[in-house]
N, C-alpha and C positions, 0 to 999 in steps of 0.2 A: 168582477163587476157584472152585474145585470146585462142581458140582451136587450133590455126594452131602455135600461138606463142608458145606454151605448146609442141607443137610436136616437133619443130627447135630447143627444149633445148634454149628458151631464157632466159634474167634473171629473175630470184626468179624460175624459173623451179627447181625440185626435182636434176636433175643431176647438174646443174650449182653449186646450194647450196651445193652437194655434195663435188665437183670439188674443192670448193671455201673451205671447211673445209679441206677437204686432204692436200691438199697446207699449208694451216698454223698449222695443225698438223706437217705436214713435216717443214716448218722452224723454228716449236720450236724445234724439236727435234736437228736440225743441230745446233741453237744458243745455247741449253740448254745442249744437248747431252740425256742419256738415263732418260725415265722419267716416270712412272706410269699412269694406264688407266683414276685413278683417277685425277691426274696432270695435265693432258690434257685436260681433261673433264671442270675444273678450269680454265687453262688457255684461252681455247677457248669460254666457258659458254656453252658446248656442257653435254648433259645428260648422265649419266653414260653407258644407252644403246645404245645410238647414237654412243658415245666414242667407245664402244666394236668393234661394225659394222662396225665402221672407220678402225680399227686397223687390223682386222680381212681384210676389203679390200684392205689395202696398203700392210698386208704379204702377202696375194694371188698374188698382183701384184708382189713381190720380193722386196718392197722396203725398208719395214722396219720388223725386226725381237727381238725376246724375247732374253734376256739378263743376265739372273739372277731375283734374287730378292734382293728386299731389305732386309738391314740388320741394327742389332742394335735397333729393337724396339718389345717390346710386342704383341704379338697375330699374325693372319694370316699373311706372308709377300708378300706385294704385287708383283705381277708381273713388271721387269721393260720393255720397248723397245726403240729400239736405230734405226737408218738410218742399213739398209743392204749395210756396206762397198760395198763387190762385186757386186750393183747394176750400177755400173758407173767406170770407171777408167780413165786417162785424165791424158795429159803430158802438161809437160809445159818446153823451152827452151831456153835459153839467150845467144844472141850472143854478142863476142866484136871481136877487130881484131885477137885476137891471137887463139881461135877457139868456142869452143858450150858446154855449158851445158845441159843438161836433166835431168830433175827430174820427175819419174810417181808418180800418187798418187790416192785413191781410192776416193771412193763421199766422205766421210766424210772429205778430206782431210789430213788423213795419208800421208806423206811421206814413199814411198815402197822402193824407188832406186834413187839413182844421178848416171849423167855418166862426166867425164870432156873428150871433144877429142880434141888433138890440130889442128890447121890450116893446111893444106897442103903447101908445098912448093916445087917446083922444083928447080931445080940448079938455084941458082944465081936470083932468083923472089920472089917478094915476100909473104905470105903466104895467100892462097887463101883460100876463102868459097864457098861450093858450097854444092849443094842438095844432094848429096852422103856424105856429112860430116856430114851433119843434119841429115840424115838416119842410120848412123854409131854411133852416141852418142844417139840416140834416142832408137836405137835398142839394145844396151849397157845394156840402161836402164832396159828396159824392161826384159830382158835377168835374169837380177840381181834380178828382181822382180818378176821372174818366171811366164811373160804375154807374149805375141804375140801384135802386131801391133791389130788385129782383135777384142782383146776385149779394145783396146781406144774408148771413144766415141767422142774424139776430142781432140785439141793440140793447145797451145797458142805460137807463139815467138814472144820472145821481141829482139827487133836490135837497132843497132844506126841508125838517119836517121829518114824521115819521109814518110810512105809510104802512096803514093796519093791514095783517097778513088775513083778517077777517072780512072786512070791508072793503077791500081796496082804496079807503080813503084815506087821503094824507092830514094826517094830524099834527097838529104844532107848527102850524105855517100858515098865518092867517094874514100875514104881512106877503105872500105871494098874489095878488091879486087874479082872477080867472084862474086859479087853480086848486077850486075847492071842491072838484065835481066827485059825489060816491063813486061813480065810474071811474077814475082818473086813466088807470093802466089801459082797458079795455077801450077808451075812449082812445086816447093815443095809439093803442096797437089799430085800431080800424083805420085811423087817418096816414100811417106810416108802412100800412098793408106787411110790416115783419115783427114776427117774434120781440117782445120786449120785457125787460124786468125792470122796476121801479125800485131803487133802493136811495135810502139817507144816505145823503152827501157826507157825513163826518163816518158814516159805517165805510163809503167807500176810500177815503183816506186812508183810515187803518190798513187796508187792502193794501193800499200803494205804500203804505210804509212796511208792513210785513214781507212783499216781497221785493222793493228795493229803496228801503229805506232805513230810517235806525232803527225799527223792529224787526229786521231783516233773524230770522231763525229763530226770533224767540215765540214762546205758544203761548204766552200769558203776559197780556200788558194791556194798559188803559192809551189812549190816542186822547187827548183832552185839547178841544180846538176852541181856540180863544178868541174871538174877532166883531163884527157886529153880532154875529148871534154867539151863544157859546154852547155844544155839547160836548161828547164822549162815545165813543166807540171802546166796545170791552170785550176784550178775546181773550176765552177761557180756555185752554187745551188746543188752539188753534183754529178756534172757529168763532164767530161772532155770536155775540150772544145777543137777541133783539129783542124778548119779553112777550109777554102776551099780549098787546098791541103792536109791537114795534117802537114803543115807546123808552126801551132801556137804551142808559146815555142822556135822557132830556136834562143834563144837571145845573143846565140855567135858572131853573125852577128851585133850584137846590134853596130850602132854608139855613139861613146862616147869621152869626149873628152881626149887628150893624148893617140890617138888606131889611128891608121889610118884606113881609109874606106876598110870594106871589099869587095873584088871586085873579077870577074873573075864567079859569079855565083857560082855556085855546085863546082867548080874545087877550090875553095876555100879551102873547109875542107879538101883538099884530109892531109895539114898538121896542125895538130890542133896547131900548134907552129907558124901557117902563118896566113897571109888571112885579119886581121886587126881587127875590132872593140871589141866587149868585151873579146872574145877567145885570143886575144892576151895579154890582163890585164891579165888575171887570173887564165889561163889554168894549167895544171901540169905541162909544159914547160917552161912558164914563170915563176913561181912560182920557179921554179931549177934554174932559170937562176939570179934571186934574191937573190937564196940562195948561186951562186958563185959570186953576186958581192959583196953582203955584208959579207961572212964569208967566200970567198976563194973556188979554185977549188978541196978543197975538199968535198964540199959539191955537192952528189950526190941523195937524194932524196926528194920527197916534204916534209916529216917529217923532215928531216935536215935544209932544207933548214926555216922552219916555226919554228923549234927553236930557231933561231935568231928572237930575237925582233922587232927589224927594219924592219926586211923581214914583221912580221907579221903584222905591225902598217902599212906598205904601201899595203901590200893583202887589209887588214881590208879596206882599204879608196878605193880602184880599188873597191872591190866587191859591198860594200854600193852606191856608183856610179853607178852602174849597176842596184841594184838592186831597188833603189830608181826609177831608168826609169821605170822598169818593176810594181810598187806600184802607180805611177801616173796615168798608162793607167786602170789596173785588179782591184786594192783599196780592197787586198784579207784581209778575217779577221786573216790570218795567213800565216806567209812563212818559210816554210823549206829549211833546208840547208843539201844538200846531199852529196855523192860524194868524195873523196879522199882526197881533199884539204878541206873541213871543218873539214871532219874525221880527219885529223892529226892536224889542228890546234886543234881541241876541242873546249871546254868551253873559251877558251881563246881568241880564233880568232873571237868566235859567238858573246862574250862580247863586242871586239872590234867595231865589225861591227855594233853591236845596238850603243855603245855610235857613233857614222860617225854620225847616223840620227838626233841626237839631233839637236835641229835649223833648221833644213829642213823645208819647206814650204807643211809637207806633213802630213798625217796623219801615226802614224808607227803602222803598225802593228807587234803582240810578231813576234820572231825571235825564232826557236826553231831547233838543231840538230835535224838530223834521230838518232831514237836509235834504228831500228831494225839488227839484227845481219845479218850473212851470206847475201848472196846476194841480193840485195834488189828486181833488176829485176826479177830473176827466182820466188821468193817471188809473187809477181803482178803477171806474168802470169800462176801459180798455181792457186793464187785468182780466174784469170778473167777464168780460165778453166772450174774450178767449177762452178762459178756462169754460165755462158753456161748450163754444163751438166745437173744441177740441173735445169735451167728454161726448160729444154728439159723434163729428165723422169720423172718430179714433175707432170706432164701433166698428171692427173689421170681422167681425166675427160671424 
């Protein structure tokens, strides 16, 4: 190797290999949690003095610290160490129309705080989002968790919509009131003074179901979210696939047949109960409106309305129809079912909609509920905060 490449830190240089060991000492420790000098040294194939030097540079840095020992076995007990929680902290927010979640959390991904704030409304209008409301749940948070804005190192929200990687404006979300500004992100990052990314709320799902949910390990599946709005989130090889707007997954808009064509552009979704093509099959509007023709105008919810039979056998066949378009073009080795209208139907609706494929000219992939609990969105943009923070301060090199 070069003298000059030896000076630039290039690779197999002493700091690269350093750099390159810190790092995956650090992501055992986050997959594994607290682990031994010895442990590490195993895992890595790193020498037990190497291992020491290692450990010894990542507490200097603050990032990982001693924890106890172990316990429950004969003779000296080893020293354990774990990630330094306070090395990182990171919010994460999900928006819907009715107002903002917050949840902060440290590097390891503790949950510290939730904040819920509702939407604004003035007389007679309807309830607006705006950058002071995401400042006001966000700060909630943090309050609760006994932090300042200043020690975030960054902040994910997820929204309805799909926000262009070109313009930063959010597209397909004309039903969010105040939140139609070409600035969006920029505008938001100035009022919350940290680091923020904007992503689709159904993109963020997928996230929380890839890493602990029923897409757990696989690299190729559709997340198909069914509720007042409806998308899809589509990971190919194990990463999301957004499109040249940010618009892949919009498959509300899906032409299909017995939906009329959705038309009018963006002013479409302003009602998820309008607009035409798949979102009018199968929405939570439609779904209630099945559920008063077939069991009467007492039926008020999508769970009421999906306890009729009937209601569910005709959901089952709209959905399989949809989804079967969305299976022709992606051919995922897996699709989930999200969102409010699978959650009530359950096992029962999911059963239906596999048997719809049978005979199809198509290859089916399993069909598998979300089973992660609480919110699936704020869930994902937790994930995608960390993993941010963590590709930041893991940078020990």
């Amino acid at each position: 190797m070069a003298e000059g490449q030896r000076a630039r830190g290039g690779p197999g240089t002493p700091r690269v290999l350093r750099a390159m060991n810190d790092r995956a000492a650090l992501d055992l420790l986050v997959s594994h949690g607290p682990l031994t000098r010895t442990r590490i040294g195993e895992l890595t194939g790193l020498s037990k003095p190497t291992a020491s030097q290692l450990l010894a540079r990542l507490a200097a840095a603050g990032l990982v610290r001693r924890t106890g020992n172990v316990t429950g076995r004969p003779g000296p007990r080893p020293q354990l160490y774990e990630i330094n929680p306070a090395a990182a902290h990171v919010a994460a927010l999900a928006v819907d129309r009715r107002g903002i979640t917050a949840a902060v959390a440290d590097l390891t991904g503790r949950l510290l705080a939730e904040q819920r704030t509702a939407a604004e409304a003035a007389d007679g209008e309807a309830p607006r989002l705006t950058a002071r409301l995401v400042a006001r749940a966000l700060d909630g948070a943090l309050a609760t968790a006994g932090l300042t804005r200043d020690q975030l190192h960054g902040a994910v929200i997820g929204t309805p919509g799909a926000p262009d990687p070109r313009t930063g404006r959010l597209r397909h979300a004309p039903h969010l009131p105040g939140w139609q500004s070409h600035a969006l992100r920029e505008e938001l990052t100035g009022v919350l003074g940290v680091p923020l990314t904007v992503e689709n709320d159904v993109n963020l799902a997928a996230v929380a179901e890839q890493h602990d949910g029923a897409a757990r390990g696989v690299e190729d599946f559709v997340l198909v979210w069914v509720g007042e709005g409806i998308g899809a989130a589509l990971v190919l090889g194990g990463r999301l696939l957004r499109g040249a707007t940010g618009g892949a997954g919009e498959i509300g808009h899906l032409p299909l047949p017995g939906a009329p064509l959705s038309r009018g552009g963006d002013r479409a979704a302003a009602r998820p109960d309008a607009g035409g093509g798949f979102q009018s099959l199968v929405g939570s509007a439609s779904v209630r409106a099945l559920g008063r023709e077939y069991g009467g105008p007492g039926v008020r919810t999508v769970a009421g309305a999906l306890a009729h039979e009937a209601v569910r056998a005709e959901v089952a066949r709209r959905l399989s129809t949809g989804i079967a378009a969305v299976v022709a073009v992606v051919d995922p080795g897996l699709v989930v079912l999200a969102g409010e209208v699978p959650q009530s139907g359950g096992e029962a609706l999911r059963a239906l909609v596999e048997a719809e494929f049978t005979g199809l000219a198509l290859r089916r992939p399993p069909l598998r509920l979300s089973r992660l609990g609480g919110d699936p969105v704020l869930r994902g943009a937790l994930r995608a905060a960390l993993d941010q923070a963590r590709e930041a301060v893991f940078r020990t090199g």
